[in-house]
Backbone and ligand atoms as CSV (ligand in chain L), in Angstrom:
chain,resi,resn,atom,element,x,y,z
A,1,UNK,N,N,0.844,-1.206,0.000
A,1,UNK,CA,C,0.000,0.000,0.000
A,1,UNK,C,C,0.877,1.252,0.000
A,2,UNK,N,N,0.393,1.840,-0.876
A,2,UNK,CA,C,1.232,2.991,-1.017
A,2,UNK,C,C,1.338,4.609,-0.165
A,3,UNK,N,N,1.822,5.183,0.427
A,3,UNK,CA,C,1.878,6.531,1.305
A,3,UNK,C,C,0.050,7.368,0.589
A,4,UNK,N,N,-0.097,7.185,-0.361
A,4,UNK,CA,C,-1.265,8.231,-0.790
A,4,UNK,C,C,-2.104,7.461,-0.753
A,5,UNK,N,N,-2.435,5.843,-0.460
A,5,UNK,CA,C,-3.532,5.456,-0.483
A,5,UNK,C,C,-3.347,4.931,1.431
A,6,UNK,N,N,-3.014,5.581,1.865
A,6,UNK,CA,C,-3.058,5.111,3.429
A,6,UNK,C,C,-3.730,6.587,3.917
A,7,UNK,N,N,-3.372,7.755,3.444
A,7,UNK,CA,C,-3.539,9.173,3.821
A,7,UNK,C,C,-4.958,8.851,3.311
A,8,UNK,N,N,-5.291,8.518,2.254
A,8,UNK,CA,C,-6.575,8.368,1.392
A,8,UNK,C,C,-7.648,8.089,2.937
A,9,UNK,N,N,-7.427,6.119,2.942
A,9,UNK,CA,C,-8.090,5.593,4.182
A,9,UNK,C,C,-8.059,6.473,5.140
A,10,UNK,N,N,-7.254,7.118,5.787
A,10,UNK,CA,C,-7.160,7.884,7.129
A,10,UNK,C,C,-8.181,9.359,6.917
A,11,UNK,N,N,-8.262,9.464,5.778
A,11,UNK,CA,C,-9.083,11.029,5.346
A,11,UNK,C,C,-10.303,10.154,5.439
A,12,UNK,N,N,-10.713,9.265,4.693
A,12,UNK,CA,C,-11.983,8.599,4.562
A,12,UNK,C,C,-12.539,8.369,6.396
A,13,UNK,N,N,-11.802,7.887,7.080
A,13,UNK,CA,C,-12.082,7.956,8.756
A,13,UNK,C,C,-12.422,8.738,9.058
A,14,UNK,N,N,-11.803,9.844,8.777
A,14,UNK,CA,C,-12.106,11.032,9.105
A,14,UNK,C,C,-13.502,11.437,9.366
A,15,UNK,N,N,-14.161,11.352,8.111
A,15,UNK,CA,C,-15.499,11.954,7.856
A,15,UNK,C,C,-16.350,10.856,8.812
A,16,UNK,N,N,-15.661,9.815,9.359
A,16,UNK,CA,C,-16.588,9.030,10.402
A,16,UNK,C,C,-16.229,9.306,11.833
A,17,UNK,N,N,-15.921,10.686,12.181
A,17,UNK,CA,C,-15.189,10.722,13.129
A,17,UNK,C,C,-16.870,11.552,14.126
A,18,UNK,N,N,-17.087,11.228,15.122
A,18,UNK,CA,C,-18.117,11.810,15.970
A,18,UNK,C,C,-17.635,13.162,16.969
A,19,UNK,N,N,-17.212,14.512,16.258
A,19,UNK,CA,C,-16.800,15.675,16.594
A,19,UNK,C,C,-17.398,16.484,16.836
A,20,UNK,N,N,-19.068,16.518,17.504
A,20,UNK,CA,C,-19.495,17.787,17.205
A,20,UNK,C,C,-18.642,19.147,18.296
A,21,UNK,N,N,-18.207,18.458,19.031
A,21,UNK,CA,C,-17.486,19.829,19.972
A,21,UNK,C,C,-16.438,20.337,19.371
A,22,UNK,N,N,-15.399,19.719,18.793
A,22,UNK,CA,C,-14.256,20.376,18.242
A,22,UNK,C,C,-14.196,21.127,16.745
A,23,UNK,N,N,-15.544,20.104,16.407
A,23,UNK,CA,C,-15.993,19.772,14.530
A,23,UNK,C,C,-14.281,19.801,14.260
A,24,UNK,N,N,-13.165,18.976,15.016
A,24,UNK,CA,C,-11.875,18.637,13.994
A,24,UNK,C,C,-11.916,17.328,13.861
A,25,UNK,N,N,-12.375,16.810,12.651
A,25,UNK,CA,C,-12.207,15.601,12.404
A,25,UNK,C,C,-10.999,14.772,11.663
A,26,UNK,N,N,-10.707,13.587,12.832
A,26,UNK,CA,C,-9.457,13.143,12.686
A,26,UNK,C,C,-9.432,11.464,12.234
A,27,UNK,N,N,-8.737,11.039,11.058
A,27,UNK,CA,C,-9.192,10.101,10.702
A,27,UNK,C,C,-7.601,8.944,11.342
A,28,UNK,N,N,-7.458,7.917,11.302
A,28,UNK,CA,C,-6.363,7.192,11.143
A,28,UNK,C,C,-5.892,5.687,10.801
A,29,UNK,N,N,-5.016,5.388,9.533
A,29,UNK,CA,C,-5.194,4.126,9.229
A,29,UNK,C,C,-3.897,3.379,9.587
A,30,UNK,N,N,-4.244,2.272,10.157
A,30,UNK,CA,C,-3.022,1.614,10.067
A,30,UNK,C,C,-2.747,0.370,9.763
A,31,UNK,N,N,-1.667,0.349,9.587
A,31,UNK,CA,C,-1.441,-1.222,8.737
A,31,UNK,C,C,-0.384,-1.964,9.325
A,32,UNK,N,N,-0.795,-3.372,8.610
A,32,UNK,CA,C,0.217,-4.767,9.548
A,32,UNK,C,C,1.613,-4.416,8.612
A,33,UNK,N,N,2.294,-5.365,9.314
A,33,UNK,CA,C,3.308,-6.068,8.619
A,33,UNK,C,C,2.855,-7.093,7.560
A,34,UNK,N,N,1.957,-7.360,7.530
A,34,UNK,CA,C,1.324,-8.137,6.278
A,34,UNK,C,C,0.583,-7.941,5.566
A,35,UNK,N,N,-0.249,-6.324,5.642
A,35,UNK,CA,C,-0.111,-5.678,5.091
A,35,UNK,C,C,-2.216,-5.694,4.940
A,36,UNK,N,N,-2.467,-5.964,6.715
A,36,UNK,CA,C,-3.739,-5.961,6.749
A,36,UNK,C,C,-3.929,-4.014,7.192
A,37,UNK,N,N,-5.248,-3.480,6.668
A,37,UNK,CA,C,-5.506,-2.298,7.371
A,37,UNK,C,C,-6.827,-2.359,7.872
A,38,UNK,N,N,-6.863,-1.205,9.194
A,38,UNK,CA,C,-8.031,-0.685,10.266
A,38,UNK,C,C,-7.900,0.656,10.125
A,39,UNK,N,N,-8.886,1.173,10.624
A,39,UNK,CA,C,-8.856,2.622,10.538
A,39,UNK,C,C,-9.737,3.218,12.033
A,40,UNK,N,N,-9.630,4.501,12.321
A,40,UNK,CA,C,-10.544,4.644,13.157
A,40,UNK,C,C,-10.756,5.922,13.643
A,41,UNK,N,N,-11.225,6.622,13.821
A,41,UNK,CA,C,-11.616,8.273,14.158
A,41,UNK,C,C,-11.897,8.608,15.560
A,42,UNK,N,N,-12.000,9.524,15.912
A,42,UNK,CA,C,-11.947,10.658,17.046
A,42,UNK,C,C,-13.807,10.579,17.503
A,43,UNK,N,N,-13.878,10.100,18.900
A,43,UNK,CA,C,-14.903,10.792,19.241
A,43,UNK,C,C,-15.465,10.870,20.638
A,44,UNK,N,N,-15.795,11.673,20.604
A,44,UNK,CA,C,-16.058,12.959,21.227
A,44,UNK,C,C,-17.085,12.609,22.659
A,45,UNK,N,N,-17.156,13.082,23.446
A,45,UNK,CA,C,-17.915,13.131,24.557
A,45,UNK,C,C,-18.790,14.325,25.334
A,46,UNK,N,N,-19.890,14.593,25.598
A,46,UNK,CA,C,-20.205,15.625,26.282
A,46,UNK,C,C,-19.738,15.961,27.486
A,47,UNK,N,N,-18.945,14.648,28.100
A,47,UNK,CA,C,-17.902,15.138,29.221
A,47,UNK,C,C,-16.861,14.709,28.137
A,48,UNK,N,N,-16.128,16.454,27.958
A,48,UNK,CA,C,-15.549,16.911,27.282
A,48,UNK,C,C,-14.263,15.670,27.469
A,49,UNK,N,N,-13.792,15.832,28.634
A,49,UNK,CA,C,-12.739,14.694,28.751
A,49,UNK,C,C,-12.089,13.495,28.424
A,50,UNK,N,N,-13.756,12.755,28.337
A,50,UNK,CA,C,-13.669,11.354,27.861
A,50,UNK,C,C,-13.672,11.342,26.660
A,51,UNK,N,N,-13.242,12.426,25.962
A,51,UNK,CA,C,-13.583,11.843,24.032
A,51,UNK,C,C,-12.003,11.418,23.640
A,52,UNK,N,N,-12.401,10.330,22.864
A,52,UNK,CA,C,-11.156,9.233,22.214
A,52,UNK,C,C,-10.338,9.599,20.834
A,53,UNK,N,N,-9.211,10.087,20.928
A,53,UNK,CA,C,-8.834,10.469,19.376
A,53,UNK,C,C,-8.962,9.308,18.570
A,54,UNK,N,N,-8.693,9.615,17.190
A,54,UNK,CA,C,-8.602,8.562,15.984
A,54,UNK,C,C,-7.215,7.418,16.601
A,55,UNK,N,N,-6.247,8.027,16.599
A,55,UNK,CA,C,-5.309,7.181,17.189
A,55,UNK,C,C,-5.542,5.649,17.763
A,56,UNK,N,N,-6.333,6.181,18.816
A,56,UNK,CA,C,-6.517,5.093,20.088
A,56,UNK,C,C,-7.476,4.325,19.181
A,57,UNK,N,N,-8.692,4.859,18.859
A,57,UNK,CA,C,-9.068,4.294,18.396
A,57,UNK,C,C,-8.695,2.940,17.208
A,58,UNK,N,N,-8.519,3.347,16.006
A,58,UNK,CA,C,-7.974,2.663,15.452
A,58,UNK,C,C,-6.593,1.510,16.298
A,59,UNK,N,N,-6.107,2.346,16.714
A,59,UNK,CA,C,-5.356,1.162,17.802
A,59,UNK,C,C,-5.965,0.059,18.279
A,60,UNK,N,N,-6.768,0.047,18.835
A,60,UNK,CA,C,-7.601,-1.355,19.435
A,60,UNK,C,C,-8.137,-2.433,18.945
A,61,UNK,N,N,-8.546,-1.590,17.600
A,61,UNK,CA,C,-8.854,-2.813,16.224
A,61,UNK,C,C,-7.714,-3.427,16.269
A,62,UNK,N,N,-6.790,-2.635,15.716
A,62,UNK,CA,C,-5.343,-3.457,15.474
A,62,UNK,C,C,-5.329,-4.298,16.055
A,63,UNK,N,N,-5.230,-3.943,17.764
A,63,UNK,CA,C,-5.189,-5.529,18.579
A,63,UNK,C,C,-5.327,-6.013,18.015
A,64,UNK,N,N,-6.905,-5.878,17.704
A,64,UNK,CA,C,-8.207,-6.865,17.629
A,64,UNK,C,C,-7.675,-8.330,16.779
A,65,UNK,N,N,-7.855,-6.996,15.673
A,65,UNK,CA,C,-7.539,-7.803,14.261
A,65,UNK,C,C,-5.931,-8.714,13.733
A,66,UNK,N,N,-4.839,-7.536,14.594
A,66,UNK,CA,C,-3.637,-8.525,14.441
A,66,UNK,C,C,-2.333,-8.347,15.143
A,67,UNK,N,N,-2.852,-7.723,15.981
A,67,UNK,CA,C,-1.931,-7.533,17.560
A,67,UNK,C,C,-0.868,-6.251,16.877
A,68,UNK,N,N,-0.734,-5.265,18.242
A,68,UNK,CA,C,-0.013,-4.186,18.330
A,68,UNK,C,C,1.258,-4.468,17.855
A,69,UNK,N,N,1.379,-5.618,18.240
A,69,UNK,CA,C,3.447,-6.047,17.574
A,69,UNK,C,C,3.552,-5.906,16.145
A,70,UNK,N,N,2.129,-5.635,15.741
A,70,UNK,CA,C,2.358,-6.456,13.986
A,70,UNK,C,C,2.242,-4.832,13.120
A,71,UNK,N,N,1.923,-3.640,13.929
A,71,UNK,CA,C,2.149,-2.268,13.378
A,71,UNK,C,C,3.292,-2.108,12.618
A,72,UNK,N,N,3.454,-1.674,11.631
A,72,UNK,CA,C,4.120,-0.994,11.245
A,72,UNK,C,C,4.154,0.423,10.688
A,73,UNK,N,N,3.034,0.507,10.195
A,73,UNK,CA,C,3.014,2.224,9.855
A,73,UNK,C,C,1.801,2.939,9.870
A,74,UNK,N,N,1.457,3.918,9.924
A,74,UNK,CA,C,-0.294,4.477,10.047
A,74,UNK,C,C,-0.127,5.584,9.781
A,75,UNK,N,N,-1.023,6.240,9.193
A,75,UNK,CA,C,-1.431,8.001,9.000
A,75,UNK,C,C,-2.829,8.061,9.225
A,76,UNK,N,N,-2.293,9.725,9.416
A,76,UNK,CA,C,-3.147,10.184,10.421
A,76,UNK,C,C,-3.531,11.602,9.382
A,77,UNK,N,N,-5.210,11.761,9.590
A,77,UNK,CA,C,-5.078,13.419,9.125
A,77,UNK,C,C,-6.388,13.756,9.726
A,78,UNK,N,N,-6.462,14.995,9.886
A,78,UNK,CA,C,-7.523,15.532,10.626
A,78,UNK,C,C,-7.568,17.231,10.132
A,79,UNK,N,N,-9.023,17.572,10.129
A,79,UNK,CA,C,-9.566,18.778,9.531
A,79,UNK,C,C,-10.751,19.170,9.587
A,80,UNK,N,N,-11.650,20.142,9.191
A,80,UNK,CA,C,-12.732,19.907,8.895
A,80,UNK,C,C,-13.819,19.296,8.221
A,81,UNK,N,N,-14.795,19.322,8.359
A,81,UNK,CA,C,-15.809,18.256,7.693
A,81,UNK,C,C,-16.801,19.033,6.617
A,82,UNK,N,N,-16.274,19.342,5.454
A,82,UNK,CA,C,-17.680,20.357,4.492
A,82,UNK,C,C,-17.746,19.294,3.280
A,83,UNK,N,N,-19.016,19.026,3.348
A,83,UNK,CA,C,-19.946,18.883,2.051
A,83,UNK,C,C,-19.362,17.664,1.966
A,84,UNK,N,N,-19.442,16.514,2.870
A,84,UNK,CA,C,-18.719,15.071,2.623
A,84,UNK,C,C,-16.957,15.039,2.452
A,85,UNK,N,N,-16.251,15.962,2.246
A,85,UNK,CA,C,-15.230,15.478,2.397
A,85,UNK,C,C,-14.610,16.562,3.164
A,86,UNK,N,N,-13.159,16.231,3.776
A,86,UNK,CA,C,-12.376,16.409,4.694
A,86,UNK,C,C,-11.432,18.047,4.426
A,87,UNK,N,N,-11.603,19.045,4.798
A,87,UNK,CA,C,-11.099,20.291,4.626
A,87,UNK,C,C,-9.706,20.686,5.459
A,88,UNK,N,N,-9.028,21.108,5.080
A,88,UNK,CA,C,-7.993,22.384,5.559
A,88,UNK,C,C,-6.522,21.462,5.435
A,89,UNK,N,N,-5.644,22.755,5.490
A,89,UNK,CA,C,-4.323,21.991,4.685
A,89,UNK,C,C,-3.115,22.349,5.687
A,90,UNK,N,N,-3.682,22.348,7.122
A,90,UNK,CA,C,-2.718,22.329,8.468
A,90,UNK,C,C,-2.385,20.202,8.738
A,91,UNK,N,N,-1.344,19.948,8.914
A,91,UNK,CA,C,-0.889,18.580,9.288
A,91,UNK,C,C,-0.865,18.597,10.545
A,92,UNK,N,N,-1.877,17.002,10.539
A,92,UNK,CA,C,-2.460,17.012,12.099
A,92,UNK,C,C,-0.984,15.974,12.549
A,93,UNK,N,N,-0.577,15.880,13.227
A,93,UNK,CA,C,0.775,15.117,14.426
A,93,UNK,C,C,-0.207,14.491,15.565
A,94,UNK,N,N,0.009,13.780,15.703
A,94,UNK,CA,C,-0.814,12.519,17.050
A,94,UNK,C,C,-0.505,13.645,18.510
A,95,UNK,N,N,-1.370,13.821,18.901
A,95,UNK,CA,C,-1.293,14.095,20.380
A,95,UNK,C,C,-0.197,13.188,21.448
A,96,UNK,N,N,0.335,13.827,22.436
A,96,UNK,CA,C,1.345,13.212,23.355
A,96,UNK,C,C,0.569,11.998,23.596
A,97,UNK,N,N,-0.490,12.110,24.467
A,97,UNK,CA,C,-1.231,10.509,24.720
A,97,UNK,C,C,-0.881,9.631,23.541
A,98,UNK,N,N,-1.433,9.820,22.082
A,98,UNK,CA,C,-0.997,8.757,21.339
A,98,UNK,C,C,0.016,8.295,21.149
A,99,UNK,N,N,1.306,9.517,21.019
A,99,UNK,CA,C,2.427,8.987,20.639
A,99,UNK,C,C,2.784,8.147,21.595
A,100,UNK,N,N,2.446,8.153,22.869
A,100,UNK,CA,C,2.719,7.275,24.043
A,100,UNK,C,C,2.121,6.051,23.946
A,101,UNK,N,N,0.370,5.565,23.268
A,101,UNK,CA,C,0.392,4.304,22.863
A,101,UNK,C,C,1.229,4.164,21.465
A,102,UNK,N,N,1.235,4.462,20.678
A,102,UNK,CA,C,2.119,4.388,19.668
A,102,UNK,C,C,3.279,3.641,19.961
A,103,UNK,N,N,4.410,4.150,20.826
A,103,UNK,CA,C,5.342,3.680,21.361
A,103,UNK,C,C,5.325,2.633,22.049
A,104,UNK,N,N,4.557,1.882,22.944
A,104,UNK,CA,C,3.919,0.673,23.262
A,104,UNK,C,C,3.610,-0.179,22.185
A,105,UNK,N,N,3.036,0.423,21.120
A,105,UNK,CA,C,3.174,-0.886,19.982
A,105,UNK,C,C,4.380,-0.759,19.444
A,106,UNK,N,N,5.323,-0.161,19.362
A,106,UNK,CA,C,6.341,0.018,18.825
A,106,UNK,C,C,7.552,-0.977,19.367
A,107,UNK,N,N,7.279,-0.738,20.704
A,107,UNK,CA,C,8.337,-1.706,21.313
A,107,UNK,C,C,8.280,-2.727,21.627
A,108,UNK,N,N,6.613,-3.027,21.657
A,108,UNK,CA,C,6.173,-4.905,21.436
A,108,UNK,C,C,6.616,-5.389,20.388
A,109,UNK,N,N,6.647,-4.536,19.237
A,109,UNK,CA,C,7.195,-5.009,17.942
A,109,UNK,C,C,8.283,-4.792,17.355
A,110,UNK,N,N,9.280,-4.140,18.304
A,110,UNK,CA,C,10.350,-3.972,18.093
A,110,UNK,C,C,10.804,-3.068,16.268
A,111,UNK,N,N,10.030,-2.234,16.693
A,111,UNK,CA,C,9.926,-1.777,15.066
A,111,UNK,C,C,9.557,0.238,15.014
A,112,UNK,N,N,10.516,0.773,14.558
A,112,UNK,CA,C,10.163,2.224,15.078
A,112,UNK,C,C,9.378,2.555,14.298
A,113,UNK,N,N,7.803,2.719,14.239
A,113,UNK,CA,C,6.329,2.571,13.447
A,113,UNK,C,C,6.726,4.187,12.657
A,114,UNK,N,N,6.100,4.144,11.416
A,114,UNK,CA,C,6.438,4.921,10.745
A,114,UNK,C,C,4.936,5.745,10.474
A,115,UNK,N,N,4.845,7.278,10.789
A,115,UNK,CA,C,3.697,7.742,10.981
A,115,UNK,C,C,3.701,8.932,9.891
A,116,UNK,N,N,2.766,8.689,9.258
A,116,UNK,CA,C,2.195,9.964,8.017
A,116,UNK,C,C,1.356,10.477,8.423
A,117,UNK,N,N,1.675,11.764,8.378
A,117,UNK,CA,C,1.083,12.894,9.141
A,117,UNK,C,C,0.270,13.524,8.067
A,118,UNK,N,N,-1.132,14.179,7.415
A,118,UNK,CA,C,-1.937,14.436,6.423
A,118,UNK,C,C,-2.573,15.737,6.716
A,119,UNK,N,N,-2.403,16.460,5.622
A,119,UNK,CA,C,-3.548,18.025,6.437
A,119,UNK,C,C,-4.641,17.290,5.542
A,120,UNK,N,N,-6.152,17.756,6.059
A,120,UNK,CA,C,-7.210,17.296,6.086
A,120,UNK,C,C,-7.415,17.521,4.816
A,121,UNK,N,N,-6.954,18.280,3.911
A,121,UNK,CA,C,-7.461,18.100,2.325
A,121,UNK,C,C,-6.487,17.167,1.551
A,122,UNK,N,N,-5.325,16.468,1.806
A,122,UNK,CA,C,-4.539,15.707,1.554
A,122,UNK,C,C,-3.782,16.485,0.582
A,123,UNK,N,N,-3.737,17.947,0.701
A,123,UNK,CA,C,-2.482,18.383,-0.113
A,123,UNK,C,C,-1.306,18.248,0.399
A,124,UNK,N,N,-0.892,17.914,1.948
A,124,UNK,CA,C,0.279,18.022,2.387
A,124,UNK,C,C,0.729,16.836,3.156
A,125,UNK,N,N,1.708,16.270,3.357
A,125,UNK,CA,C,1.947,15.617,4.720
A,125,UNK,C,C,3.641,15.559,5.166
A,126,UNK,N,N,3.721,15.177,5.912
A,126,UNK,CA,C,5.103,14.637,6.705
A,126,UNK,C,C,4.986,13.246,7.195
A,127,UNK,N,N,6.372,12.834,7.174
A,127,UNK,CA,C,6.846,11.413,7.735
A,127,UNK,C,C,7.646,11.756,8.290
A,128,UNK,N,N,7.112,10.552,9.666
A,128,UNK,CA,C,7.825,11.040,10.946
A,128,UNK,C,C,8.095,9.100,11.446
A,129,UNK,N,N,9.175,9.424,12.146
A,129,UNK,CA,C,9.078,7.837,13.126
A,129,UNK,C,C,9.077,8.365,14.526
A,130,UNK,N,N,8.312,7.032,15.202
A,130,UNK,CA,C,7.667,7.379,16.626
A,130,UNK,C,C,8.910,7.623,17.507
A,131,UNK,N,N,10.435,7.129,17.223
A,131,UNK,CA,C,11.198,7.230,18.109
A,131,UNK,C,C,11.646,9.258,18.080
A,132,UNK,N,N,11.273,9.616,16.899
A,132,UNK,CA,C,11.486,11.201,16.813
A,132,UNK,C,C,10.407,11.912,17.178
A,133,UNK,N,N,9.155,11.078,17.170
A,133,UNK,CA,C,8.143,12.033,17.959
A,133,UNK,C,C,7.772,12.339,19.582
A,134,UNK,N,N,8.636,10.891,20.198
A,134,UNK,CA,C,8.739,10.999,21.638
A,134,UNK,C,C,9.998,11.087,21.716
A,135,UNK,N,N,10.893,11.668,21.696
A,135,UNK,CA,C,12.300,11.083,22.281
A,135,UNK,C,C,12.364,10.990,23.318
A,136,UNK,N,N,13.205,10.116,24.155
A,136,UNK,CA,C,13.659,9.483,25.937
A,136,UNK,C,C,12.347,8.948,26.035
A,137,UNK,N,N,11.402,8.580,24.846
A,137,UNK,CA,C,10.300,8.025,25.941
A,137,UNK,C,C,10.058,6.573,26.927
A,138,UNK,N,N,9.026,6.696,28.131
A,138,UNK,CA,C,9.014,5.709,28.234
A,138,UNK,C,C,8.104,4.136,27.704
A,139,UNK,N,N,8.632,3.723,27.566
A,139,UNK,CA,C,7.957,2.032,27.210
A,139,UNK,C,C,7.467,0.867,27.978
A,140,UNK,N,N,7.456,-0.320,27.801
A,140,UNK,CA,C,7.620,-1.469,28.012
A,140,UNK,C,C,9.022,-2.139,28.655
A,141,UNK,N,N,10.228,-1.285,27.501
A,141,UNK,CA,C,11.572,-1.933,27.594
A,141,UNK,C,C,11.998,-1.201,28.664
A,142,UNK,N,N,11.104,-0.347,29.241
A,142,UNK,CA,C,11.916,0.641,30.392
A,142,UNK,C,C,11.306,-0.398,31.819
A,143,UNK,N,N,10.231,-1.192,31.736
A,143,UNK,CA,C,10.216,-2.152,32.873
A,143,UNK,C,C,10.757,-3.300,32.879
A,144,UNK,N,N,11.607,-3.690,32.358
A,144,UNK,CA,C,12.545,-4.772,32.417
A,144,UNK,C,C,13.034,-5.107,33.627
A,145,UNK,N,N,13.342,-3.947,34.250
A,145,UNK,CA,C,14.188,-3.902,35.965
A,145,UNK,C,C,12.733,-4.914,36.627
A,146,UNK,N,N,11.593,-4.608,36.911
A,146,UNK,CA,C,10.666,-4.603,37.639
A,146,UNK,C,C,11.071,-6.155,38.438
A,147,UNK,N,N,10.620,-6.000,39.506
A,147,UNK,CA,C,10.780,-7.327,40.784
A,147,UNK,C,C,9.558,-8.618,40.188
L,1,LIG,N1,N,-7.505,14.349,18.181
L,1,LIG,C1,C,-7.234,13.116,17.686
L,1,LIG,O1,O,-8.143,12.332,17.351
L,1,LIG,N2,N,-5.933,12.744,17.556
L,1,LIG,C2,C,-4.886,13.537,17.903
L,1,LIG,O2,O,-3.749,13.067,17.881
L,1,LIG,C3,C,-5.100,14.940,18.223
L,1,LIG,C4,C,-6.493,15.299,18.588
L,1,LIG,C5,C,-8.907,14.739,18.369
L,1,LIG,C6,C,-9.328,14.852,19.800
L,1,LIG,C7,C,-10.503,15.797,19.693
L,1,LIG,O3,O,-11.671,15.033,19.404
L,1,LIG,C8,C,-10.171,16.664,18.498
L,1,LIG,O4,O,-9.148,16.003,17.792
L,1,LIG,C9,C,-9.708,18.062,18.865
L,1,LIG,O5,O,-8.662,18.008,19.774
């Protein structure tokens, strides 16, 4: 699968994303090492607190479908929502919380997950790896010591 048809899926999430408080809708796809994909969007809560980005979301399928170890790469884009498709040409970057599960699948799988970053009309993006979006972070491999 190619970088423009992963941004594609992750824009398509998007527009399934349940935002009415922020209306920023954030889509995100990710894919195996074998080259299965999930996708999953942002949503939202009237206790403002509890609403779930695309990230996490889509994360859990993964489990689901073929375990966090088996990540290798995902994009992400988020924007507005007009007339069915996905608006504005700012590149959305995963929030600290995600990059922090991010990094948890990263180090189950021993693999520094490779993240495409999309502005919501898909004119733009960046590639980033998770070890440059957290640096010193912590993991899994940081409880090794544990009793
Ligand atoms: N959001 C995500 O889904 N992923 C991120 O990495 C950044 C933020 C969502 C959370 C909230 O629903 C909306 O975007 C505005 O913050």
């Amino acid at each position: 699968m190619t970088n423009d048809e992963l941004i594609a899926a992750a824009r398509e999430a998007a527009l399934k994303a349940y935002a009415p408080y922020s209306r920023f809708h954030v889509g995100c796809a990710i894919l195996s090492r074998d080259g299965q994909l999930v996708t999953g969007a942002n949503m939202e809560n009237a206790c403002y607190r509890l609403g779930i980005c695309a990230e996490q979301s889509a994360l859990t399928t993964a489990q689901h479908l073929f375990g966090l170890e088996n990540i290798v790469k995902m994009a992400v884009a988020g924007g507005g929502a007009a007339e069915g498709s996905l608006t504005g040409d700012g590149v959305a970057t995963p929030c600290g919380g995600c990059r922090q599960a991010i990094l948890e699948a990263a180090q189950l799988g021993s693999t520094d997950i490779e993240i495409v970053c999309a502005s919501g009309d898909g004119s733009a993006h960046e590639i980033h790896r998770i070890a440059d979006l957290i640096p010193h972070g912590f993991g899994p491999a940081n409880l090794t010591d544990a009793g």
